[in-house]
C-alpha positions as CSV (number, residue, x, y, z in Angstrom):
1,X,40.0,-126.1,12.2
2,X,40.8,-126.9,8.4
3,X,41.6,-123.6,6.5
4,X,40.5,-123.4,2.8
5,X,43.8,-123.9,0.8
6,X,45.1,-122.1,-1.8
7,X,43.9,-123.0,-5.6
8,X,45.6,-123.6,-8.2
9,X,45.5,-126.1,-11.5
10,X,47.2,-129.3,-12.1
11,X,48.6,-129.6,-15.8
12,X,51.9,-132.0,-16.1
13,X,52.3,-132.2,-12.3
14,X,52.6,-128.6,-11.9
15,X,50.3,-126.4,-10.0
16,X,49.9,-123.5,-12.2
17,X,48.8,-120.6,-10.6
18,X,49.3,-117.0,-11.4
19,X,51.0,-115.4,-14.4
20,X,48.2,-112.9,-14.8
21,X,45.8,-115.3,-15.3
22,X,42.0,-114.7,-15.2
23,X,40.5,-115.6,-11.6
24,X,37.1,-116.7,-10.4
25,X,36.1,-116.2,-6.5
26,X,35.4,-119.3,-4.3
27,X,32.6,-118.0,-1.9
28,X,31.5,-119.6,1.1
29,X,27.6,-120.2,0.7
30,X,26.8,-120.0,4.4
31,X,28.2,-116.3,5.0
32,X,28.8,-114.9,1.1
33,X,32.0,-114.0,1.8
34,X,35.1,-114.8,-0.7
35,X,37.4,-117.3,0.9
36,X,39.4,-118.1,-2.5
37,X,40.6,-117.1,-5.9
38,X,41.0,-119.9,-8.6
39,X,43.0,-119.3,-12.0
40,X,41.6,-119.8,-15.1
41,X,42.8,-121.5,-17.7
42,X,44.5,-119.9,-20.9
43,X,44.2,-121.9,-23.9
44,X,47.9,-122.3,-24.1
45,X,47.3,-124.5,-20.6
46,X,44.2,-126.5,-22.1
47,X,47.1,-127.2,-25.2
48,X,49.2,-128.4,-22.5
49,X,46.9,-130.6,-21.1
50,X,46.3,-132.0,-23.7
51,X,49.9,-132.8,-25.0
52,X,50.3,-134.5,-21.4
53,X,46.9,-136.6,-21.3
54,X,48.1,-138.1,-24.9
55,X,51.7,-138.7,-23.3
56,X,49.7,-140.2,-20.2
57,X,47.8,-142.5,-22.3
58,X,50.3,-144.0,-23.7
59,X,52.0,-144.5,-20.6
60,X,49.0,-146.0,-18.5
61,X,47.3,-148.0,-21.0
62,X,50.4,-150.3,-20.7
63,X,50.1,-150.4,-16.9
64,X,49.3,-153.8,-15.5
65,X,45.9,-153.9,-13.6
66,X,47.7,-154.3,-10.4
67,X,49.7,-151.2,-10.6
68,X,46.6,-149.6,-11.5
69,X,44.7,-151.4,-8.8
70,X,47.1,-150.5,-6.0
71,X,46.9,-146.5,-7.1
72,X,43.3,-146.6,-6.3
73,X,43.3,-148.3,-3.1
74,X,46.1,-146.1,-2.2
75,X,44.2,-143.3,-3.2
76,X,41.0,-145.0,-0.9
77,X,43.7,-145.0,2.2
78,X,44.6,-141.9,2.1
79,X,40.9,-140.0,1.5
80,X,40.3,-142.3,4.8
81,X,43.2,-140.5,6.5
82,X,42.3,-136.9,5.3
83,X,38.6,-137.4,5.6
84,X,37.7,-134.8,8.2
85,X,39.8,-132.3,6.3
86,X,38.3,-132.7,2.7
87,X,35.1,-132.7,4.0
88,X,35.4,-129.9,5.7
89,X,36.9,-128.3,2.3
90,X,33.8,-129.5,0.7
91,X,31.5,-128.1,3.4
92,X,33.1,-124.3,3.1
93,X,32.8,-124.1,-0.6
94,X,29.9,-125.9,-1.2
95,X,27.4,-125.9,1.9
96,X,26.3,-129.2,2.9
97,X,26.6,-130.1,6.3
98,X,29.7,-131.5,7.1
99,X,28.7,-135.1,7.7
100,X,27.0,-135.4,4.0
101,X,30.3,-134.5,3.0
102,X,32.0,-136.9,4.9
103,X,29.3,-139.6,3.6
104,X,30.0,-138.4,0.2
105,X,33.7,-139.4,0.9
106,X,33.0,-142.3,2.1
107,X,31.2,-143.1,-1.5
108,X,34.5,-142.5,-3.0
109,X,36.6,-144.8,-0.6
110,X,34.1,-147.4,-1.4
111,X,34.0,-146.6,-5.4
112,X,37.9,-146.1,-5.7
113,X,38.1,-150.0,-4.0
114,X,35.7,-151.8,-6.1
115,X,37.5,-150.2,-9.2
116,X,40.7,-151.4,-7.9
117,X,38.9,-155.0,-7.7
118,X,37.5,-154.2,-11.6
119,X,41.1,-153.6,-13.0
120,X,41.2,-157.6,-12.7
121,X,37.9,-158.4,-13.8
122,X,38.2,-156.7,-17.3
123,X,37.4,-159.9,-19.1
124,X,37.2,-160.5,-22.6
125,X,36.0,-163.6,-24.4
126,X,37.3,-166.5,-26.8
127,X,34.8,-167.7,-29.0
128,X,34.4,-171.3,-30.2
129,X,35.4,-171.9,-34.0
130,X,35.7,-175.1,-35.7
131,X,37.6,-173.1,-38.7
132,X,41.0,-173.2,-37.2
133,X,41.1,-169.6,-37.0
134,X,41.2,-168.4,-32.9
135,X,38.7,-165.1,-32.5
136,X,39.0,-163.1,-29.5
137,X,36.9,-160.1,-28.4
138,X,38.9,-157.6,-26.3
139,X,38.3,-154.6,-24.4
140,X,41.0,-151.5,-24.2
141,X,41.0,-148.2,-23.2
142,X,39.3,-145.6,-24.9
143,X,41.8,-142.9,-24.8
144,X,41.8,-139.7,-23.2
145,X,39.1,-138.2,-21.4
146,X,37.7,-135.4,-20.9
147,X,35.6,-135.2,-17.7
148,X,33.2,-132.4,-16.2
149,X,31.9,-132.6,-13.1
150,X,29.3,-130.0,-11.4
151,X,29.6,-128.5,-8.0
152,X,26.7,-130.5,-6.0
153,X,28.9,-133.3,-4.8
154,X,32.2,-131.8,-4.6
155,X,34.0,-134.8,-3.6
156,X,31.8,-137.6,-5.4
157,X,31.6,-136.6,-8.6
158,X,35.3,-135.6,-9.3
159,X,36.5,-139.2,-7.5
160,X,33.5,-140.7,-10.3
161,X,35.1,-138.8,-13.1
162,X,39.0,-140.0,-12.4
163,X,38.4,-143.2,-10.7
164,X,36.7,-145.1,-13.5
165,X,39.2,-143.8,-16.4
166,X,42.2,-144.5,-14.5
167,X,40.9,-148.2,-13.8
168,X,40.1,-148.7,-17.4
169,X,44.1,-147.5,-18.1
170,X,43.0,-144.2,-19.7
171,X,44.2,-140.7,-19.2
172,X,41.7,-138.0,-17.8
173,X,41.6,-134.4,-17.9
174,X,39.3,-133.0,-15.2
175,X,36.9,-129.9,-15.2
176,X,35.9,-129.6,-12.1
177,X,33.3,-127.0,-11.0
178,X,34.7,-123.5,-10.4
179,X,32.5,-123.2,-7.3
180,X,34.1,-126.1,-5.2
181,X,37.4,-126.4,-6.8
182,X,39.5,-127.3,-3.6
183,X,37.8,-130.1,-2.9
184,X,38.2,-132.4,-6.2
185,X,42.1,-131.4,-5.9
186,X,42.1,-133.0,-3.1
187,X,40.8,-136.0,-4.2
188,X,43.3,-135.8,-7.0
189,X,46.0,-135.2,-4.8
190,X,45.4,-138.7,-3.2
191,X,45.6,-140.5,-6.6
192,X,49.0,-138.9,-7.1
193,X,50.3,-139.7,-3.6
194,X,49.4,-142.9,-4.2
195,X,51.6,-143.4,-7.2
196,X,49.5,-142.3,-10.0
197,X,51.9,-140.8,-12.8
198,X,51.8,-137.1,-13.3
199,X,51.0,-137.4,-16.6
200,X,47.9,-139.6,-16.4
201,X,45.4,-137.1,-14.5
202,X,45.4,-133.5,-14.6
203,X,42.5,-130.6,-13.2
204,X,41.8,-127.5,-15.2
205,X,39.5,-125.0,-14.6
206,X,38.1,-121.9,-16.6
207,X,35.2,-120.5,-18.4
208,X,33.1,-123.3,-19.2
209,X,32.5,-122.8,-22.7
210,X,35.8,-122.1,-23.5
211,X,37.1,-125.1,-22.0
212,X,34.9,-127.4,-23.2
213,X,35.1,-126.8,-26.6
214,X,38.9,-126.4,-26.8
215,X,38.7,-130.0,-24.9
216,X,36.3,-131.8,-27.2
217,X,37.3,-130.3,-30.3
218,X,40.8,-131.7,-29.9
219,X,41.8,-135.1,-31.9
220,X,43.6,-135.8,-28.5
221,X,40.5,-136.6,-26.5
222,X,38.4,-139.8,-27.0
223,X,36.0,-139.5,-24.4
224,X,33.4,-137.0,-23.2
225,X,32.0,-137.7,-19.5
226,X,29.9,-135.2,-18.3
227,X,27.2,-135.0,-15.1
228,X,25.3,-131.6,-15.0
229,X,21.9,-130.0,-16.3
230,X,20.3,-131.6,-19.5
231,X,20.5,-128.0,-21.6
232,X,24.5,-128.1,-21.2
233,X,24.8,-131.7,-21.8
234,X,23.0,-131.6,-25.0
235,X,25.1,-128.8,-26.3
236,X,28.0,-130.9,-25.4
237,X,26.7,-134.0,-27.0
238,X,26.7,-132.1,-29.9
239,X,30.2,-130.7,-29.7
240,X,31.1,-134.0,-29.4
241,X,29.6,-135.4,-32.2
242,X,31.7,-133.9,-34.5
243,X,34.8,-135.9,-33.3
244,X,32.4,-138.9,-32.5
245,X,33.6,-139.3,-29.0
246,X,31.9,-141.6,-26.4
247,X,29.8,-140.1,-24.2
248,X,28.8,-140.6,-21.1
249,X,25.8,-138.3,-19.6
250,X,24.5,-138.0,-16.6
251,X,22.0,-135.3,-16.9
252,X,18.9,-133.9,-14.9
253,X,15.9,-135.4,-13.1
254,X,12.4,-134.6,-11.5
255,X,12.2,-137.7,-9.8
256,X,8.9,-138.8,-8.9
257,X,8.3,-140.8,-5.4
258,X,4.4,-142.9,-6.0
259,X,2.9,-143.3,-2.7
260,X,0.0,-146.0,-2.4
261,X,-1.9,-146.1,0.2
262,X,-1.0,-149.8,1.2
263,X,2.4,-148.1,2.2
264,X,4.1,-148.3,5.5
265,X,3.6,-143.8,5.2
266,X,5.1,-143.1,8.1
267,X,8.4,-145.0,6.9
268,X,8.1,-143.7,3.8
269,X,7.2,-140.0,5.2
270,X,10.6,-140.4,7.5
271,X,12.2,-141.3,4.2
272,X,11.2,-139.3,2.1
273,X,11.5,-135.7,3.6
274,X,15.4,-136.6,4.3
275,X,16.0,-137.8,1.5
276,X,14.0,-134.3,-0.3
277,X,16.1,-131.9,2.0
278,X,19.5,-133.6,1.6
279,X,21.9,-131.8,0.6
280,X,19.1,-128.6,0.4
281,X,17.7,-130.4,-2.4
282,X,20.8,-130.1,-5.2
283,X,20.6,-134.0,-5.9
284,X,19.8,-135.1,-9.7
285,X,18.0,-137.6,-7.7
286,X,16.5,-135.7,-5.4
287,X,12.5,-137.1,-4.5
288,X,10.9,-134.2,-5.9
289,X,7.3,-135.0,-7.1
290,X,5.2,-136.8,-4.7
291,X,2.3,-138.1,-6.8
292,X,0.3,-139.8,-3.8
293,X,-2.7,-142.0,-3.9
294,X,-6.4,-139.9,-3.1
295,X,-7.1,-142.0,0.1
296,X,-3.4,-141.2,2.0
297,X,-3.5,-138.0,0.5
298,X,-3.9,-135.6,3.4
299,X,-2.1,-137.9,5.7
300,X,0.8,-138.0,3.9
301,X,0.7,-134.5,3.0
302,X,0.7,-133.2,6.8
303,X,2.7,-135.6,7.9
304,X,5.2,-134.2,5.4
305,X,4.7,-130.8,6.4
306,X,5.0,-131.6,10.0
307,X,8.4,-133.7,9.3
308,X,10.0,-130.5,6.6
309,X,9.1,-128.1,9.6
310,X,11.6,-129.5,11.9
311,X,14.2,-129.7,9.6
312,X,17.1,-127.7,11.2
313,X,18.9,-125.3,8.5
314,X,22.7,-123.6,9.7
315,X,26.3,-123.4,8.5
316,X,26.9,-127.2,7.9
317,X,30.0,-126.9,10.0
318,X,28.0,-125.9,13.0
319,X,26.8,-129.5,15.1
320,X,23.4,-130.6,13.9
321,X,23.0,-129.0,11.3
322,X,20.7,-130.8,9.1
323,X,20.2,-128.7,6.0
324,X,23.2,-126.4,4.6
325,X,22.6,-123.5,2.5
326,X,22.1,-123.3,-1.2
327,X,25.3,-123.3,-3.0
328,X,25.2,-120.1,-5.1
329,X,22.8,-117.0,-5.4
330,X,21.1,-118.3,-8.6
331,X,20.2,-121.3,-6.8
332,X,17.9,-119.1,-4.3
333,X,16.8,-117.2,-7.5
334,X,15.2,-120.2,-8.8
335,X,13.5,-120.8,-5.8
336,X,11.7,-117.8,-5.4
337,X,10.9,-117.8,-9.6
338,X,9.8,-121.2,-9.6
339,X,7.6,-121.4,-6.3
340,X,6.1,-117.9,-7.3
341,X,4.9,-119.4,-10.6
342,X,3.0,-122.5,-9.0
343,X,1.3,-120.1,-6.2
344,X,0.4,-118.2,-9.2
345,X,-0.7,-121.1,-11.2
346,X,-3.0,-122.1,-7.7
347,X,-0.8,-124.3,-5.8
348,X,-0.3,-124.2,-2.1
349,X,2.2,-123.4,-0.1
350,X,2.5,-125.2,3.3
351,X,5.5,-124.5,4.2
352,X,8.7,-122.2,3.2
353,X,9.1,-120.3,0.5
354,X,11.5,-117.8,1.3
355,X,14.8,-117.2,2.1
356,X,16.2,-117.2,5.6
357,X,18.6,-114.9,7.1
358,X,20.7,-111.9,6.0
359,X,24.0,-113.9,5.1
360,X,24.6,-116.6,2.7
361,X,22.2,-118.6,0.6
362,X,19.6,-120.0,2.9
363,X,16.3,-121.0,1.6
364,X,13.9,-122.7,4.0
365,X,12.7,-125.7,3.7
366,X,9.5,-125.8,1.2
367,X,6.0,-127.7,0.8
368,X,3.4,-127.1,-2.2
369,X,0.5,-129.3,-2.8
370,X,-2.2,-129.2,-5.7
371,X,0.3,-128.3,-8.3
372,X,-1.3,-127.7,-11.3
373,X,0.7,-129.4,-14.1
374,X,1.1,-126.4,-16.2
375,X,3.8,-124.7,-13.5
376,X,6.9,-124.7,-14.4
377,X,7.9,-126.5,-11.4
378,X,6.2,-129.2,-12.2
379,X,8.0,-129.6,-15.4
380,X,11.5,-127.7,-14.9
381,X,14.2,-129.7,-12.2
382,X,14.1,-127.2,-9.2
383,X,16.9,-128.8,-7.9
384,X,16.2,-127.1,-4.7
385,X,14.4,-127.6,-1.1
386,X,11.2,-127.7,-2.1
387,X,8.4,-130.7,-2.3
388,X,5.7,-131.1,-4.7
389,X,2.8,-132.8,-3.3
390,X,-0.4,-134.1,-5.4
391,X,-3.0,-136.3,-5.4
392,X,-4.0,-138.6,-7.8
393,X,-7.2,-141.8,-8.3
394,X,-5.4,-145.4,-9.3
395,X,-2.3,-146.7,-10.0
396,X,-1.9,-145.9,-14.1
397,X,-3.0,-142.8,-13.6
398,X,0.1,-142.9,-11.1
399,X,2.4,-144.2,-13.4
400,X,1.1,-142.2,-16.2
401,X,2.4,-139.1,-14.2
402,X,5.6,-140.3,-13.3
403,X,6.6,-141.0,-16.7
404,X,4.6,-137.9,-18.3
405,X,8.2,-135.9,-18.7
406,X,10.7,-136.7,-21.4
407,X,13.4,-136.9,-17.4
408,X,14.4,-140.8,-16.3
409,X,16.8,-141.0,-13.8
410,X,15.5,-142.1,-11.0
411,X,12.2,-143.0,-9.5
412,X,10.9,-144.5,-6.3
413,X,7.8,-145.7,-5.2
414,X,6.5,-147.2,-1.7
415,X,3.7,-149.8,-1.7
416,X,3.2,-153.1,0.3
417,X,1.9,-155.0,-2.8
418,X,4.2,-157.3,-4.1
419,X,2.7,-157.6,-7.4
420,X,2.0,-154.3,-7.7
421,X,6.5,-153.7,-6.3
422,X,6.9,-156.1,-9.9
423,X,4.8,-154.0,-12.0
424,X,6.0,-150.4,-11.0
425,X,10.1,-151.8,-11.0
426,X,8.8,-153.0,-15.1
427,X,6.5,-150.1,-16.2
428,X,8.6,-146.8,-14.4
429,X,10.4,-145.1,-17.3
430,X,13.6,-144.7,-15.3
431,X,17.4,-145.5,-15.2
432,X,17.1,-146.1,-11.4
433,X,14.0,-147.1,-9.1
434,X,13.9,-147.6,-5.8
435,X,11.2,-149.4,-4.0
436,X,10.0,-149.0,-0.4
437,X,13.8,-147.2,0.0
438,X,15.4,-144.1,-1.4
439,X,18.9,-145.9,-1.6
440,X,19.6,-146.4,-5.0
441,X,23.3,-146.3,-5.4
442,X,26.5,-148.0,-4.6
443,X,29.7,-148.6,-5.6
444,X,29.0,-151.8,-8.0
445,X,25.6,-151.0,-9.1
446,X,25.4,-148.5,-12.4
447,X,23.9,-145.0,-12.0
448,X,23.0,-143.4,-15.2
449,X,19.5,-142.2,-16.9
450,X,17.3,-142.7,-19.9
451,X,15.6,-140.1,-22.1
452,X,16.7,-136.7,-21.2
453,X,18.7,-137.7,-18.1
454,X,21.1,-139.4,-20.7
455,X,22.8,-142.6,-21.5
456,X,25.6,-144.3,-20.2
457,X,26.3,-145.1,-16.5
458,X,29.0,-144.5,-13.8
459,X,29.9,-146.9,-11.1
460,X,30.0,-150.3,-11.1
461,X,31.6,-152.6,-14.0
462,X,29.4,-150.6,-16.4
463,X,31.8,-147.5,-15.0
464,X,35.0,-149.2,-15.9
465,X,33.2,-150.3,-19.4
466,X,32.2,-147.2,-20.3
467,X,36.1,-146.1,-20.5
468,X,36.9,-148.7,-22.9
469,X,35.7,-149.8,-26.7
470,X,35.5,-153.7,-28.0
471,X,38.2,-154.9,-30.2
472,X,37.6,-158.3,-32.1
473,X,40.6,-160.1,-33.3
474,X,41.3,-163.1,-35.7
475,X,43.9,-165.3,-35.9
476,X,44.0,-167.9,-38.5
């Protein structure tokens, strides 16, 4: 059985631990208990940081692609090798059952390999003059970054925040969530023993405000990259600003999954209610508002119920385990505030709505239909286990719901009308859509929002280019 290891940062290729330093307490989610303490940083650490990631920069921007490229695939080796141990890291201090997490290691393997492949496929161009001059357009690497990455996907979204930096020959200083700490210094710990310099990648943690503005206020860092709610990234975005760093923010959802009633429902029902409970609902694409044609209505709606009912919740180390607990206590907290309001407001509840057991963070698996679109769950991310099931006549009065909130990240939408596949894909106000399928990510294709749920994407070429600016050059 893996035990949780002990915490510590990374600044210069020291783990700093210690020294009377503020702590915060890693709990287990499934039994409440404290299974770590994590030091916080002092803002003569995030001064050291920085002085490293500008010394790093200046060493990896010079790195050819294949040294870079063999770092990442060494790093994609080794989270192979140590994948039942990191995921059981990421299942202790963050809750999911422990095959999501190994899935979500997995994601990285394959992320960390295409970016390896994109170190060599940073192309620039040569454009055609008949002045004698030669003009080039090139791409380099932004700088340092500064990265922050939330607790949901413990693994994913720290190897997102290093692997794409570190391809495009930049520096990175990574924030990783104080809830789930362990599990991006694993990651981390792969890049290094794969050959990645000390000085290019270092993890800090400490009280998020303080951190972040010490970070982004610095002349040192070039880039902000940030995936968490929409509140935090705006008031990031506008830290930023001030320094005019790049941005890229991946920000919240309340995706919307239409439902016509020339579906395949049962497929879509099997679907849909794993993809709703995964990961008890903390997904920024999580399927979340079910706006279903009048006719399948009811048939959808039971079958939904009947589907969420069998859902097995547990400690996501324990064998089948199909829904983990909530991460922290707020999480629960918003449950109970935000289902209370739509029962309030007239909706009804099918199924859940309150917390299970006498340990942990459980929250059962939930169901509310008839919604009225004045609760605040219809309108706030719940980012939880709970469905939101309503009816509605036509398809633009379909649409016209989907796209009724200022979110975009992603959207989905099941129908067996071609035609009517073409038009959603066009009209759906969304960074992502899936159609007939709830996959819509992957290691070369970008995943990033529009409208509140931000700008920029990760993943994918886009990933790399979001880590470097265009340089023109002429020569006469």
């Amino acid at each position: 059985m893996t035990q949780y290891p002990s915490l510590y940062m990374v600044i210069d290729g020291e783990q700093v631990s210690g020294g009377g330093r503020r702590t915060f307490p890693v709990v287990n989610p499934a039994t409440g208990e404290t299974i770590g303490e994590l030091p916080l940083a002092e803002a003569a650490d995030l001064d050291r940081a920085l002085e490293t990631a500008a010394r790093g920069f200046k060493l990896w921007r010079k790195a050819p692609a294949a040294q870079r490229a063999a770092v990442l695939q060494g790093a994609a080796r080794l989270m192979l090798e140590r994948a039942d141990d990191l995921a059981r890291i990421a299942t202790m201090e963050q809750g999911k059952p422990f095959g999501e997490a190994k899935l979500e290691l997995m994601m990285n393997v394959g992320l960390f390999n295409f970016y390896a492949g994109e170190c060599s496929r940073i192309y620039g161009r040569e454009l055609v003059r008949d002045d004698g001059f030669r003009s080039t357009v090139r791409h380099e690497p932004v700088g340092p970054v500064a990265a922050f990455a939330p607790w949901n996907f413990p693994l994913g979204n720290p190897g997102r925040k290093l692997g794409a930096p570190i391809a495009a020959g930049c520096s990175v200083i990574l924030k990783a969530a104080e809830e789930t700490p362990a599990s991006a210094l694993g990651v981390l710990q792969c890049l290094y023993d794969a050959g990645l310099p000390k000085e290019v990648a270092q993890a800090v943690f400490g009280v998020p405000d303080e951190v972040s503005r010490h970070l982004l206020t610095s002349p040192v860092i070039r880039k902000l990259s940030f995936t968490g709610s929409t509140v935090i990234g705006k008031h990031l975005a506008k830290i930023a600003a001030d320094n005019m760093l790049r941005t890229t923010m991946e920000l919240g959802g309340h995706g919307p999954v239409l439902v016509f009633g020339d579906a395949d429902i049962d497929k879509a029902l099997d679907t849909a209610v794993g993809g709703k409970y995964r990961n008890a609902g903390q997904v920024c694409v999580s399927p979340t508002r079910f706006i279903v044609e009048e006719n399948v209505f009811e048939k959808f709606r039971d079958g939904f119920v009947e589907r969420a009912s069998k859902v097995k919740v547990g400690n996501g180390l324990e064998d089948g385990t199909q829904m983990g607990p909530m991460a922290n206590p707020r999480r629960p907290e918003a449950m109970d505030r935000l289902i209370g309001n739509a029962k309030d407001k007239g909706a009804k509840l099918h199924l859940g709505g309150e917390r299970l057991g006498n340990q942990g963070f459980f929250y059962a698996p939930s169901v509310l239909s008839e919604i009225p679109l004045d609760a605040d769950i219809m309108n706030e991310e719940p980012f939880g286990p709970v469905a939101l099931i309503n009816p509605f006549k036509g398809e633009d009065a379909m649409i016209a719901e989907a796209n009724r909130l200022p979110y975009g990240l992603a959207a989905y939408a099941w129908s067996g009308d071609y035609q009517r596949q073409r038009r959603l894909a066009s009209e759906l106000e969304s960074g992502m859509v899936g159609i007939n399928s709830h996959m819509i990510g992957g290691a070369d294709a970008p995943f990033g929002g529009v409208k509140w749920s931000g700008h920029g994407s990760e993943d994918g070429p886009e990933g790399v280019l979001a880590c470097m600016v265009l340089k023109a050059v002429h020569e006469g």
